[in-house]
C-alpha positions, 0 to 999 in steps of 0.5 A: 574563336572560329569564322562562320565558315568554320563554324558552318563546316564543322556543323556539315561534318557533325550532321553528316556523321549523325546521319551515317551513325544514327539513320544508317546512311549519309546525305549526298550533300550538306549545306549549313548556314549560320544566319544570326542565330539560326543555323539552317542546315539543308541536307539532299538525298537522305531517303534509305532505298526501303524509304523510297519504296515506301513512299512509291508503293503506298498511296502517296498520302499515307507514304508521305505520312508514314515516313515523315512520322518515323523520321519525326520521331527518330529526329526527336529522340536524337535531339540531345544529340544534335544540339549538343553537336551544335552547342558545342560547335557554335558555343551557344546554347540551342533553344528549338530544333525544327525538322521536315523532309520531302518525300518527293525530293528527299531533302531534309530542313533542319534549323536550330534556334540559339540563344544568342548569335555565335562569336564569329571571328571575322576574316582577315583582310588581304 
């Protein structure tokens, strides 16, 4: 059994390795946190430099539409792989991923639904 802390650690490695393989590059910072039995993960600095440009060359409705399109379907066809991640992890079964990124900011909102609140261990006491 692992503590919340080790809990949300292993998922920061986990999404930030799935970055790195699957998008072609890390995020700059990956925060998770476990909240009953959602895991929120908060990741900064994700936008590739040719999603940038994107985003600053074309009008800023359809280079907003156009990207959060792409990255919905990539995040959609990556989905067994990160709630296996995340199973496997927390050792609950996923039931829902929710995504969104911010063209302005380049952070990316992943949260994960479980089934159920982990079994966290608790921590020690001095």
């Amino acid at each position: 059994m692992r503590s919340q802390g080790e809990i949300e650690a292993a998922i920061c490695e986990g999404m930030n390795r799935f970055e790195q393989e699957y998008m072609g590059r890390g995020p700059k910072h990956v925060h998770t946190y476990l909240i009953g039995d959602l895991v929120l993960v908060r990741l900064q600095g994700v936008l590739t430099a040719a999603e940038q440009h994107l985003v600053e060359t074309l009008s800023a409705d359809r280079g907003r539409d156009l990207l959060k399109q792409v990255r919905v379907q990539l995040i959609e066809t990556a989905r067994p792989l990160m709630q296996a991640m995340v199973q496997d992890i927390t050792g609950v079964k996923v039931l829902s991923l929710h995504h969104d990124i911010s063209t302005i900011t380049g952070e990316e909102i992943v949260v994960f639904t479980l089934a159920d609140s982990p079994l966290i261990r608790e921590k020690k006491k001095p």
